[in-house]
C-alpha positions as CSV (number, residue, x, y, z in Angstrom):
1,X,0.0,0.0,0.0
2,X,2.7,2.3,0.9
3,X,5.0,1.9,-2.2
4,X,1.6,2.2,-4.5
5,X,0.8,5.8,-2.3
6,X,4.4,6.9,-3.1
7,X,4.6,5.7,-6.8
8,X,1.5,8.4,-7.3
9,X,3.9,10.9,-6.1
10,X,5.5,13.0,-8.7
11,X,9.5,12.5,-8.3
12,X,11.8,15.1,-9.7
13,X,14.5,12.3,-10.7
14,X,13.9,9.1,-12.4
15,X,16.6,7.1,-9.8
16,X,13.8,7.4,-7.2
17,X,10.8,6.5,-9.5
18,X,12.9,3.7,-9.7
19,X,13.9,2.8,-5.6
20,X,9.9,2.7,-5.3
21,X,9.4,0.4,-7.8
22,X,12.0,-2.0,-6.4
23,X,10.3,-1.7,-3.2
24,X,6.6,-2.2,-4.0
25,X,8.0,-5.5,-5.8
26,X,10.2,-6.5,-2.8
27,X,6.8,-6.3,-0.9
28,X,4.9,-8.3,-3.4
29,X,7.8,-10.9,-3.1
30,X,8.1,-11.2,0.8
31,X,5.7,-14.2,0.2
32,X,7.0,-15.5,-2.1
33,X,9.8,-18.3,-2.6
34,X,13.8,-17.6,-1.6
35,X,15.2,-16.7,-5.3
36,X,12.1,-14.3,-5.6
37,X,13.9,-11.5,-3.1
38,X,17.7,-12.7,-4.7
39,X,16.2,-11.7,-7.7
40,X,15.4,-8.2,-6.4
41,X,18.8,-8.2,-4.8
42,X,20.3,-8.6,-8.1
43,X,17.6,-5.9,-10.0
44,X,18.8,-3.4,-7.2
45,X,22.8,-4.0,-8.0
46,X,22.1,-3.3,-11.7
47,X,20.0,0.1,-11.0
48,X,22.5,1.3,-8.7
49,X,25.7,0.1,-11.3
50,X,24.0,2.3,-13.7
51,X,23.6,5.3,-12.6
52,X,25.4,8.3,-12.6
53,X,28.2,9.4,-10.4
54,X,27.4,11.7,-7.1
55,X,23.4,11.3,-7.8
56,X,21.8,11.1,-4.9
57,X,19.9,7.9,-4.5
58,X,18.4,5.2,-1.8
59,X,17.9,1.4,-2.1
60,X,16.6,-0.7,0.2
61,X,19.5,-3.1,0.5
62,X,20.0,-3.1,3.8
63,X,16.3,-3.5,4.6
64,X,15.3,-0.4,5.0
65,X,15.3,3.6,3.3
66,X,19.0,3.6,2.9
67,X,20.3,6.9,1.3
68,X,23.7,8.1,-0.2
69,X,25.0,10.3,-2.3
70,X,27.2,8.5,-5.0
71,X,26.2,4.8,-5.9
72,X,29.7,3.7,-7.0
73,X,30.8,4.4,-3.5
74,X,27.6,2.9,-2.0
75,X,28.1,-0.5,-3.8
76,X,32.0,-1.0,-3.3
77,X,31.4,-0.3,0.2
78,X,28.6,-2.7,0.4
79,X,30.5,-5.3,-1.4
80,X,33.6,-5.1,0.8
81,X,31.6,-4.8,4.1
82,X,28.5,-6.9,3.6
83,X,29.8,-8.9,1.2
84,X,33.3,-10.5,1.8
85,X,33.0,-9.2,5.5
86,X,36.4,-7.5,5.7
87,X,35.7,-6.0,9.3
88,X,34.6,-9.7,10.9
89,X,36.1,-10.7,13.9
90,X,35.8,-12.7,17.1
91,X,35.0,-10.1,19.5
92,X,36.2,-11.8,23.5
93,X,32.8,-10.5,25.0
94,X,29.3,-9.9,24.1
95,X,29.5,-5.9,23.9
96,X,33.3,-5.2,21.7
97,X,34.7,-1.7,21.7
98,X,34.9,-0.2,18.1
99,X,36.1,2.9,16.6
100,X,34.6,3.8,13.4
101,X,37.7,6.5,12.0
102,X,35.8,7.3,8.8
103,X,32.6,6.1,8.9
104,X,31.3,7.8,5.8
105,X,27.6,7.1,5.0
106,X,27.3,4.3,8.0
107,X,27.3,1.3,5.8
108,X,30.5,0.0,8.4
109,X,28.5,1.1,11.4
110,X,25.0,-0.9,10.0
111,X,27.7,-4.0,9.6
112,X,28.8,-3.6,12.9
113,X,25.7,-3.0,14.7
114,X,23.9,-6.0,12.7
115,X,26.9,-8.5,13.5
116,X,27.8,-7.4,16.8
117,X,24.3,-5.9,18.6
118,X,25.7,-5.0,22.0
119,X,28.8,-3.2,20.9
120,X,29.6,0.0,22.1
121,X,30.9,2.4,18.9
122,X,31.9,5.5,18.4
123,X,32.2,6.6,14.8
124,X,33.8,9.7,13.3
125,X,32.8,11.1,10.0
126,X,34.3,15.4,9.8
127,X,32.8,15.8,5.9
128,X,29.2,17.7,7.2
129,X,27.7,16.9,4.0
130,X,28.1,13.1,4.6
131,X,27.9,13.1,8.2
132,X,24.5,14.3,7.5
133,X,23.7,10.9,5.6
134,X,25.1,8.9,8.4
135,X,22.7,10.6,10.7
136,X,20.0,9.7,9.1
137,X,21.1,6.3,8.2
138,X,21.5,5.3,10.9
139,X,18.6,6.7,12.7
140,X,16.4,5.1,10.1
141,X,18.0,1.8,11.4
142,X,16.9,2.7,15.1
143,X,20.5,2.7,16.2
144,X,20.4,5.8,18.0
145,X,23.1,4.4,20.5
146,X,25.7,4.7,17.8
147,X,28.1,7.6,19.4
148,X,28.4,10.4,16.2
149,X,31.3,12.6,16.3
150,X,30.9,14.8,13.4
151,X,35.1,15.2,13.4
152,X,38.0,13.8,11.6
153,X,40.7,12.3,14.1
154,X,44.5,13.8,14.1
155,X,47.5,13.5,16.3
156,X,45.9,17.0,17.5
157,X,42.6,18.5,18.4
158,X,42.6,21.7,16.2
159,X,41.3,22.7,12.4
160,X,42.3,21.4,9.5
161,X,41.7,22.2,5.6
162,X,39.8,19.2,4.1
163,X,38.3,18.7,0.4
164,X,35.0,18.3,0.6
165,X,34.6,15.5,-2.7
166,X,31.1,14.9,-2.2
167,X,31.4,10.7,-1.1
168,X,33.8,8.7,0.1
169,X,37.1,10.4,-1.0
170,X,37.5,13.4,1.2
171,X,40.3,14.2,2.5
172,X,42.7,16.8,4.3
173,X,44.7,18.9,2.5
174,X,47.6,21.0,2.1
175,X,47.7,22.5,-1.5
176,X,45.3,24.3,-3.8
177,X,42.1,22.5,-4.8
178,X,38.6,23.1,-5.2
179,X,36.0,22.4,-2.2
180,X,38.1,23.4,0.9
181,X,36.4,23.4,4.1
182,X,37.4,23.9,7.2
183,X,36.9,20.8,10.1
184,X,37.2,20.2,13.2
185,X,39.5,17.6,14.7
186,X,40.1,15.2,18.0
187,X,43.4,13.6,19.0
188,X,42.6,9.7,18.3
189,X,44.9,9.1,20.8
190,X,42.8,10.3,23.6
191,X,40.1,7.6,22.8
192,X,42.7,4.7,23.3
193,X,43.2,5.0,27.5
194,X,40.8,1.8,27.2
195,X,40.5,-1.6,26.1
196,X,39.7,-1.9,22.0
197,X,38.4,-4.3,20.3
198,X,38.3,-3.0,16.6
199,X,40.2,0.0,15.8
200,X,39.0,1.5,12.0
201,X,41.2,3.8,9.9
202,X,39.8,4.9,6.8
203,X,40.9,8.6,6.4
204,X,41.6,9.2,3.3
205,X,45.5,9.8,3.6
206,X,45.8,11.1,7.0
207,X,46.3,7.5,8.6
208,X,49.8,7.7,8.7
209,X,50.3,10.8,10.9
210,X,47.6,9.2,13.1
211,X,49.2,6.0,13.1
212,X,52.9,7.6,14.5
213,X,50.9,9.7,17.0
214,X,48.6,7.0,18.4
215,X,52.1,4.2,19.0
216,X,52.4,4.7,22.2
217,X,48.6,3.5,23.2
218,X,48.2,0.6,20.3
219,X,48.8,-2.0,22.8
220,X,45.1,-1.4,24.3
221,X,43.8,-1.9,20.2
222,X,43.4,-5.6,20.3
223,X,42.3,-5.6,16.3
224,X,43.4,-2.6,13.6
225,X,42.2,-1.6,10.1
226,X,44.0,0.7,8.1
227,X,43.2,2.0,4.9
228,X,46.7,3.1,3.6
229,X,46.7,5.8,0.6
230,X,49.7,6.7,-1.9
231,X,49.5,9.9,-3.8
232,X,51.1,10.4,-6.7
233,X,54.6,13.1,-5.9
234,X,54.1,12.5,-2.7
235,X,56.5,10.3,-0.3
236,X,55.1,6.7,0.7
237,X,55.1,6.3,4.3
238,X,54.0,3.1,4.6
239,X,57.0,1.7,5.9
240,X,56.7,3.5,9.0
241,X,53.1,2.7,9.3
242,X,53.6,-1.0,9.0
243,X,57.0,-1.0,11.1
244,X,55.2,1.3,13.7
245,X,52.2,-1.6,13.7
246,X,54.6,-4.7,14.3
247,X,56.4,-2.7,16.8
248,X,53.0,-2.9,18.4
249,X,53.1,-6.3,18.7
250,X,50.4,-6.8,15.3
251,X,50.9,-9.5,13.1
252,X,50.2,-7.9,9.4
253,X,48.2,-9.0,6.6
254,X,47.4,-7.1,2.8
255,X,44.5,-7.0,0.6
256,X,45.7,-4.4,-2.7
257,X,42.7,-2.4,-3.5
258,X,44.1,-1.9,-7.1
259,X,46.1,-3.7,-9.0
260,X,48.5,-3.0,-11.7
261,X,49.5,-5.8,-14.2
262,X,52.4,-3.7,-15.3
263,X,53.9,-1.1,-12.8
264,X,57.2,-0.7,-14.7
265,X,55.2,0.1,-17.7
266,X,52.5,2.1,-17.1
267,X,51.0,3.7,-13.3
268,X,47.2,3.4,-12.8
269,X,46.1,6.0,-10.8
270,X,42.7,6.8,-9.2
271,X,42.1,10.5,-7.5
272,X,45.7,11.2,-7.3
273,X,46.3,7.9,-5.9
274,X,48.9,5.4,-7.4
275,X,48.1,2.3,-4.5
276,X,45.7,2.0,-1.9
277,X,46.1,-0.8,0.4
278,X,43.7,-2.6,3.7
279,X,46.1,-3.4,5.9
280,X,44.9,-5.8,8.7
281,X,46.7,-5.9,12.3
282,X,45.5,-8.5,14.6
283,X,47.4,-10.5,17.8
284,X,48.2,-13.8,18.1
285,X,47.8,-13.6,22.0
286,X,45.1,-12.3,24.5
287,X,47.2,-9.5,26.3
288,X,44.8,-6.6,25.4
């Protein structure tokens, strides 16, 4: 009845013409048998592969009115989290510390809140455009426990200049570019004087400042995911993130998140960015 009301509606964008349909058929299918609501899974994918980049959209995905602001962004994220369940692990009680450094739209909070109900996160996300989206996200999910720090995380508390890029890809920066906006900052450090479970870096370039500064408390982070991003003329530092890691007593593990078939030849590069890499710390003992 509801998706029938809202396909009378007249919709400025085609997209969400679209989302409605998806969902009044979802509805008709909740009956019906299992490859029925696959089906609609896989309708969904396609609408969202097809759009446009940085159109605003929802989809109903995660089970409910999920919105976002680029789909591209939407769908690797929801691949990566949801699908091969990059930020699993075995949590050693029933209510895991996790610190969401990056936490975008909330598709990483909704995995960790589905997966693990009791646990006690606190997620930063400085863009206020997308912070805005993980408000509501997550609100729409009813998990209104969810600690929202509408910051990016330094090795200060100050102001920084960031480039707002419109989804997943901001960043701070230091040189001339369009979309600067000023954010606000806390020292990451000063949220690691207790026991963590799952520590989550995703910050667009600014992890391995955060990394150096935040040594000294890593042996209270029982598991870390980093996000590590090379930019083109710029120097690579991840040696010091990864020696800085195992000096914290991690055992290391890499998944490339592009790969070139022929560096020597010819450099790939993706929004200034000639590697990206997750980078997994975990322990082999139960210390923390």
């Amino acid at each position: 009845m509801y998706a029938s009301a809202v396909l009378r509606c007249n919709f400025p964008n085609d997209p969400m013409k679209q989302f409605f349909r998806n969902l009044k058929r979802a509805i008709h299918n909740a009956s019906a048998p299992k490859n029925a609501s696959i089906s609609h899974v896989q309708s969904e994918r396609q609408r969202l592969a097809a759009l446009p980049r940085y159109v605003e959209t929802a989809s109903d995905l995660p089970g409910f009115f999920f919105i976002f602001p680029d789909a591209a962004s939407f769908l690797a994220s929801w691949d990566e989290i949801f699908g091969k369940e990059i930020y699993n692990f075995n949590p050693v009680n029933d209510a895991p510390r996790i610190l969401d450094c990056g936490a975008n739209v909330g598709v990483s909070c909704l995995y960790f809140r589905k997966h693990f109900p009791n646990a006690r996160i606190t997620a930063f996300e400085p863009d206020p455009k997308i912070f805005a989206y993980l408000q509501t996200n997550l609100t729409n999910a009813g998990y209104i426990d969810v600690k929202l720090i509408p910051k990016g995380v330094w090795s200060s508390a100050t102001t920084l200049r960031f480039q707002s890029e419109g989804s997943d890809g901001g960043r701070i920066c230091n040189g001339e570019a369009t979309n600067i906006i000023n954010i606000p900052t806390v020292r990451l450090r000063d949220y690691l004087n207790e026991s963590v479970d799952l520590l989550k870096i995703d910050i667009e370039g600014a992890e391995t400042e955060v990394i150096l500064d935040i040594a000294p408390v890593l042996k209270n982070v029982r598991n870390i995911f980093v996000e590590y991003h090379s930019f083109e003329k710029q120097p690579q530092t991840i040696g010091k993130l990864v020696q800085t890691l195992i000096d914290a007593g991690f055992r290391i593990h890499f998944h490339p998140m592009n790969v070139m078939p022929r560096p020597f030849i010819k450099v790939d590069s993706y929004m200034g960015m000639d590697m990206q890499l997750n980078i997994f710390g975990y322990r082999t003992d139960s210390k923390v």
